[in-house]
C-alpha positions in Angstrom: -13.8 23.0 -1.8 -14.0 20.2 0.3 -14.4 21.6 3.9 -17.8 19.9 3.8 -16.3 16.5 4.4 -13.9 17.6 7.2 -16.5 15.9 9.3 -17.3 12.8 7.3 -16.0 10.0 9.6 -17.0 7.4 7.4 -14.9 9.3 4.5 -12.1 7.0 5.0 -13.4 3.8 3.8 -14.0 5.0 0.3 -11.0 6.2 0.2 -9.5 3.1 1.3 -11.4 0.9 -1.2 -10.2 3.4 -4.1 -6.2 3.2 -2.9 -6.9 -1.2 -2.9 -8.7 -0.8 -6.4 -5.6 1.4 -7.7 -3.6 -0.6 -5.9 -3.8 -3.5 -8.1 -3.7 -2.3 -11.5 -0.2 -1.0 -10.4 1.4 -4.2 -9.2 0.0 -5.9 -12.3 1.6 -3.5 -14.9 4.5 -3.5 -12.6 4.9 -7.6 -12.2 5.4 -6.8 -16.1 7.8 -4.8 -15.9 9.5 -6.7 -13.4 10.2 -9.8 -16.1 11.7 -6.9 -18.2 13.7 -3.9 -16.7 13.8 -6.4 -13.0 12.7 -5.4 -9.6 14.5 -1.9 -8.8 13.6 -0.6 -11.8 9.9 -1.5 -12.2 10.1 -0.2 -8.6 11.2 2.9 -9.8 8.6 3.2 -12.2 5.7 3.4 -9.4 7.3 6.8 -7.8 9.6 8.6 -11.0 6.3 7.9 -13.2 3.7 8.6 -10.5 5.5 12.1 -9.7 4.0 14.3 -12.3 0.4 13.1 -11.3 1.1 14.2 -7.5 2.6 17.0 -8.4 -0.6 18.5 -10.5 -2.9 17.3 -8.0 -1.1 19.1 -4.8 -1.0 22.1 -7.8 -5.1 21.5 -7.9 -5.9 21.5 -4.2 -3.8 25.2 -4.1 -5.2 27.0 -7.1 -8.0 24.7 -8.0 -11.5 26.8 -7.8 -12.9 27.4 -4.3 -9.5 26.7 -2.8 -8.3 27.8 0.9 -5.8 25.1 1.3 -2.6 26.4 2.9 0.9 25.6 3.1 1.3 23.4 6.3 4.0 23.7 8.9 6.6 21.0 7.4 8.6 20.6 11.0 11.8 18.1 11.8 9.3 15.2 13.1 7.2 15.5 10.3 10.0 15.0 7.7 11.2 12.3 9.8 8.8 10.1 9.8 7.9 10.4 5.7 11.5 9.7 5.2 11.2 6.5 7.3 7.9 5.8 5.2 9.2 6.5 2.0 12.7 4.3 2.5 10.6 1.2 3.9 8.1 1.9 0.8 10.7 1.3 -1.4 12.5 -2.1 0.7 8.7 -3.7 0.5 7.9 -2.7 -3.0 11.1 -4.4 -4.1 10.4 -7.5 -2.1 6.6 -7.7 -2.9 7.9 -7.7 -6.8 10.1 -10.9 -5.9 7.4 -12.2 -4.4 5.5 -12.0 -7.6 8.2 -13.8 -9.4 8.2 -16.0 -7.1 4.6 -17.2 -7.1 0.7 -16.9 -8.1 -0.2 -13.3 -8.6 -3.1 -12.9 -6.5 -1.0 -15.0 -3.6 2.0 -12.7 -3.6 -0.1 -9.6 -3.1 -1.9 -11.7 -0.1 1.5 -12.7 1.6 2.1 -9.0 1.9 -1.0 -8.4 3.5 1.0 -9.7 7.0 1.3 -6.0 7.7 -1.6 -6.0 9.3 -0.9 -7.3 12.6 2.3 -6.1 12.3 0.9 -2.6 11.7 -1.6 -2.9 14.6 1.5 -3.6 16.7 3.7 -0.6 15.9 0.8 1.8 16.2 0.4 0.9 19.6 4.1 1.3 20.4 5.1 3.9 18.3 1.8 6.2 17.6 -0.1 5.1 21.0 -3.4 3.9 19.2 -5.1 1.4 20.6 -7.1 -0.8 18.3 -10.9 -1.6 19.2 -11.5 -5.2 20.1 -13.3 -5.9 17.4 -10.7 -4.1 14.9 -8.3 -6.8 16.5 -10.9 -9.7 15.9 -10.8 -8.5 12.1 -7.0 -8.7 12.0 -6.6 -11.9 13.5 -9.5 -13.4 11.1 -8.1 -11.8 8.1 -4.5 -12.8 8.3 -5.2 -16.9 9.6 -7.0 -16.3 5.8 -3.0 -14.8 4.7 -1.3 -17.6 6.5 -3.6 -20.0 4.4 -2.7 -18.5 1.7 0.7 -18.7 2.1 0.8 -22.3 1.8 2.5 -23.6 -1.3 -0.3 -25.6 -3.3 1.7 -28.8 -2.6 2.5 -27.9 1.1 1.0 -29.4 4.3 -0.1 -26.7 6.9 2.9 -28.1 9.5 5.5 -28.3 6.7 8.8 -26.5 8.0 9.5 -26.1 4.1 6.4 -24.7 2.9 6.2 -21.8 5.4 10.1 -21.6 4.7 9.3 -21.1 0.7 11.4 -17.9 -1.1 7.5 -16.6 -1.9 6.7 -16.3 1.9 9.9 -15.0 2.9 9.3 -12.7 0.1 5.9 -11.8 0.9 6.7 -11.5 4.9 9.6 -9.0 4.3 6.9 -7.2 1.6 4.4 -7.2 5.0 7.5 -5.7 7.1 8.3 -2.8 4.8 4.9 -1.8 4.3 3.9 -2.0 8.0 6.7 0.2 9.0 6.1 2.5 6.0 2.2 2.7 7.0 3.3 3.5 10.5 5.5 6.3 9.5 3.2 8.4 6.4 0.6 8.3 9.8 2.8 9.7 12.1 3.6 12.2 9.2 -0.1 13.3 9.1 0.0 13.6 12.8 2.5 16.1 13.4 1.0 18.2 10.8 -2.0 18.6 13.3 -5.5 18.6 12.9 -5.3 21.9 11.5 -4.2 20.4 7.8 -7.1 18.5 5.7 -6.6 15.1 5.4 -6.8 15.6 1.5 -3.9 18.6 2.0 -1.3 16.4 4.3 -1.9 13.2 2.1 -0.9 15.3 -1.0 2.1 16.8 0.5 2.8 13.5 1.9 3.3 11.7 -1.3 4.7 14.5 -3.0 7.7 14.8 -0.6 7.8 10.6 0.0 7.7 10.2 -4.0 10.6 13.1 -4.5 12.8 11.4 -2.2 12.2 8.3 -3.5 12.6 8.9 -7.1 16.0 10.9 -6.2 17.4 8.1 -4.0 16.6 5.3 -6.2 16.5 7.1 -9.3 20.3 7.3 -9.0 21.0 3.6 -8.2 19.1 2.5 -10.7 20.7 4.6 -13.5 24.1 3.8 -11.7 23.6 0.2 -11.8 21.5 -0.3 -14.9 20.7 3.1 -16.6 17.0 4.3 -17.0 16.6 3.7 -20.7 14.5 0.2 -20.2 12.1 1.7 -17.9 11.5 5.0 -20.7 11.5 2.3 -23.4 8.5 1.2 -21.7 7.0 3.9 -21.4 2.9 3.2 -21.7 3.4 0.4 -18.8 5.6 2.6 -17.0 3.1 5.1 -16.9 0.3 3.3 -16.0 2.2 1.9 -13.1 3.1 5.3 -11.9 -0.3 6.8 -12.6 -2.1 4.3 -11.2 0.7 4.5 -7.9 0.1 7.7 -7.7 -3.8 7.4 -7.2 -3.4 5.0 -4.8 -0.3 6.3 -2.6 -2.8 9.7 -2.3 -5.4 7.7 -1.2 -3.9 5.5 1.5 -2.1 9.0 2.6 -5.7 10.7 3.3 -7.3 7.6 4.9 -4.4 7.8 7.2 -4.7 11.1 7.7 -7.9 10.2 8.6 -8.3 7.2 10.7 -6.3 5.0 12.7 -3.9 2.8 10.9 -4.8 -0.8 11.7 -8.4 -0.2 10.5 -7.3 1.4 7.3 -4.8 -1.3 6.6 -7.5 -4.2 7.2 -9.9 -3.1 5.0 -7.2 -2.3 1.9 -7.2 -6.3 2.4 -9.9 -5.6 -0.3 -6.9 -5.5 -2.5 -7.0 -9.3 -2.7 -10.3 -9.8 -3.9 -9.4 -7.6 -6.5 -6.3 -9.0 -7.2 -7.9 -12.9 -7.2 -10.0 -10.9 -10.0 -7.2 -9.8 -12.3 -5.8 -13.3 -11.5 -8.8 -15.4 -13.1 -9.6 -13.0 -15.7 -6.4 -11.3 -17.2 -3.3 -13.3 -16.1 -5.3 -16.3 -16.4 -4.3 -17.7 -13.1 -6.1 -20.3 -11.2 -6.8 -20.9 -7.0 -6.5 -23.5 -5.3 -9.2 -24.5 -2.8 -7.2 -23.6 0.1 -6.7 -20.5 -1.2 -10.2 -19.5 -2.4 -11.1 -20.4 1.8 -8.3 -18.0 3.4 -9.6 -15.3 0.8 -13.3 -16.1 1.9 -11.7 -15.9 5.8 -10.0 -12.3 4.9 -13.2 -10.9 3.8 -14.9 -12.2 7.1 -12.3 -10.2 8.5 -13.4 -7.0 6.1 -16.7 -7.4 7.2 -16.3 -7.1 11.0 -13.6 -4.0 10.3 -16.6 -2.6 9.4 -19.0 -3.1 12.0 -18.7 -0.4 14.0 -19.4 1.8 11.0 -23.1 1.3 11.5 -22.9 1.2 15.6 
């Protein structure tokens, strides 16, 4: 059904931009839950909640109509590297949601967005891509724009304390997690080969990364706390995990697709989208440093894009 696209080089920027959009309706439902059921559990929420959506849509690609998808060859270094992904998923989810806490909505979700370089970094040494010199431009332009915005609003750019705060330790153990998590769902799609569809190995991806996770923190969570508060909330549990869900299969056919760093640049969409939620849901305001490292970031969008139209 979608062997027409195999081709489509461009295919993982909309892909990309859906995952960011996706992205950020789940961390604001699950900075909700945070305040009630607390970090582990509203972590939870985005993989136990998100399962059943995975699960129908790997069901969809297999006996959808017009399908030819086939079951890929799920070897030792393949499950390796999604387990690495899917334990480091959880470690930054938890600290992103601390971040929240911690700060401004739209700046948590930017502090995280250090995994950029950091991303860029590991691919070289541990998947041996080599990012484009302008991809590298773009990385370095968005994340001076993350740094800004990492400033607390009464800070001074060389305060020791404000680049010290709890919300940009937070934020840069968030960037960490999900730079090493990125790293690993990629190296997942590559030992699959280019044999799988990128749709096919994203699928499977988030359907093993989810079941892991769900089983592994699943049972802490009901150890420590029980599971009752997250099922209590059920309609915000489920749009977190739905709206997980959407994005995880996303980011895990753009990666599947393209190299990491690029992938990982552009999701900085994410911010834009979360400065939106920020002024018109949560009701949360900017400051003017702010509003310029979000206007640097999207410089930095812009030239990750470039080479699109070269």
């Amino acid at each position: 059904m979608f062997d027409s696209l195999a081709s489509a080089a461009w295919l993982w920027v909309p892909c990309t931009l859906f995952a960011a959009a996706a992205q950020t309706v789940r961390n604001a439902a699950q900075r909700t839950l945070t305040d009630e059921v607390g970090a582990l559990s509203a972590t939870l929420v985005r993989f136990l909640f998100g399962l059943p959506l995975t699960v129908a849509w790997v069901a969809f690609l297999y006996w959808g109509p017009g399908s030819t998808a086939r079951l890929p060859d799920f070897n030792l270094p393949y499950l390796g590297w999604i387990g690495m992904g899917a334990f480091f998923q959880i470690f930054a989810t938890a600290a992103l949601l601390r971040a929240m806490q911690e700060r401004n909505f739209a700046v948590a979700v930017t502090l995280s967005k250090t995994e950029v370089l950091q991303v860029g970094l590991f691919s070289v040494v541990l998947l041996h891509e080599l990012p484009t010199g302008m991809a590298v431009l773009a990385m370095v332009v968005a994340t001076l724009g993350v740094l800004l915005l990492g400033l607390p609003r009464q800070g001074q750019l060389l305060s020791w304390r404000a680049w010290c705060s709890k919300s940009a330790m937070y934020g840069l153990l968030a960037g960490a997690g999900f730079a090493i998590s990125t790293i690993g769902f990629r190296g997942g799609s590559l030992a699959l080969g280019d044999a799988v569809p990128p749709w096919v190995a994203g699928a499977w991806g988030v359907l093993i990364a989810q079941t892991l996770q769900s089983i592994g923190l699943g049972g802490w969570v009901a150890w420590r706390t029980g599971l009752g508060p997250i099922f209590r909330a059920w309609r915000t549990s489920l749009l977190a995990g739905n709206m997980g869900a959407a994005a995880s299969l996303a980011w895990f056919t753009a990666y599947a697709m393209h190299n990491v760093a690029d992938v990982r640049t552009l999701g900085m969409i994410e911010v834009v989208f979360s400065y939106l939620v920020s002024r018109r849901i949560l009701k949360e305001s900017l400051s003017r440093p702010e509003q310029i490292g979000i206007a640097l970031m999207l410089v930095g969008l812009v030239l990750i894009c470039l080479p699109l139209g070269a």
